[in-house]
Every structure is written in C-alpha cells, then in structure tokens.
N, C-alpha and C positions, 0 to 999 in steps of 0.2 A: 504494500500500500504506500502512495508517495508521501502522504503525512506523517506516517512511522518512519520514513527515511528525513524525510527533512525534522525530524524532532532529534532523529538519533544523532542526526550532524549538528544541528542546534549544541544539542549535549556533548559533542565532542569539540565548540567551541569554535566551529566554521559559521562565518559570519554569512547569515541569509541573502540573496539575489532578489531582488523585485517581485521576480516568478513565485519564487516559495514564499516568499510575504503575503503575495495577496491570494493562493493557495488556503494561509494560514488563515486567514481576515475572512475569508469567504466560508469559515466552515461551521455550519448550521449550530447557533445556542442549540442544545439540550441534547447535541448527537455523542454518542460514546468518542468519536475524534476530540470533539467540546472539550470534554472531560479527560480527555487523555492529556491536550494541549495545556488546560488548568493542572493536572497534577505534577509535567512536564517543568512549567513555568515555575510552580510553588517550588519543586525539587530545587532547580539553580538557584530560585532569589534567596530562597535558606541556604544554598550552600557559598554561595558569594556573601553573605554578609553573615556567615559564621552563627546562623540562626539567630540572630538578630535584630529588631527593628530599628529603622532609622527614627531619629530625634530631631 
C-alpha cells in the first residue's frame, strides 16, 4: 500500500515530495490509513521531543 510506504520512509527520516504530501492530506478522516497516519505522527512527535510537551 503507498501510504504504508510513504509513513515507513517518513519514519526513516526521508523528507516527503509534494506527491506523498498531498497522498497524505487527501486520506479520508475516520479511514484505518487516518488512524495509522495519527498513530505514525504521535510515534515521532514523542520521540523527537523525548516524550515531552513543549512550553
């Protein structure tokens, strides 16, 4: 599936193309992708900022 690829390079720290952005942008609220992308997203901002919130 291309969304599972473009998350998994996401998560290896390859900076997204236009293409895979709006891929990203375009994929339906409440679809299990949704939900993959939100748990994808929470994953790196906890691990970039050492589970942390900013002040």
């Amino acid at each position: 599936m291309q969304i599972d690829k473009i998350l998994d390079s996401a998560q290896q720290g390859k900076l997204l193309d236009k293409k895979e952005a709006i891929v990203l942008l375009n994929i339906k609220k409440g679809s299990a992708e949704f939900y993959k992308l939100l748990s994808v997203a929470n994953y790196m901002t906890r691990s970039e900022f050492n589970n942390k919130g900013l002040a």
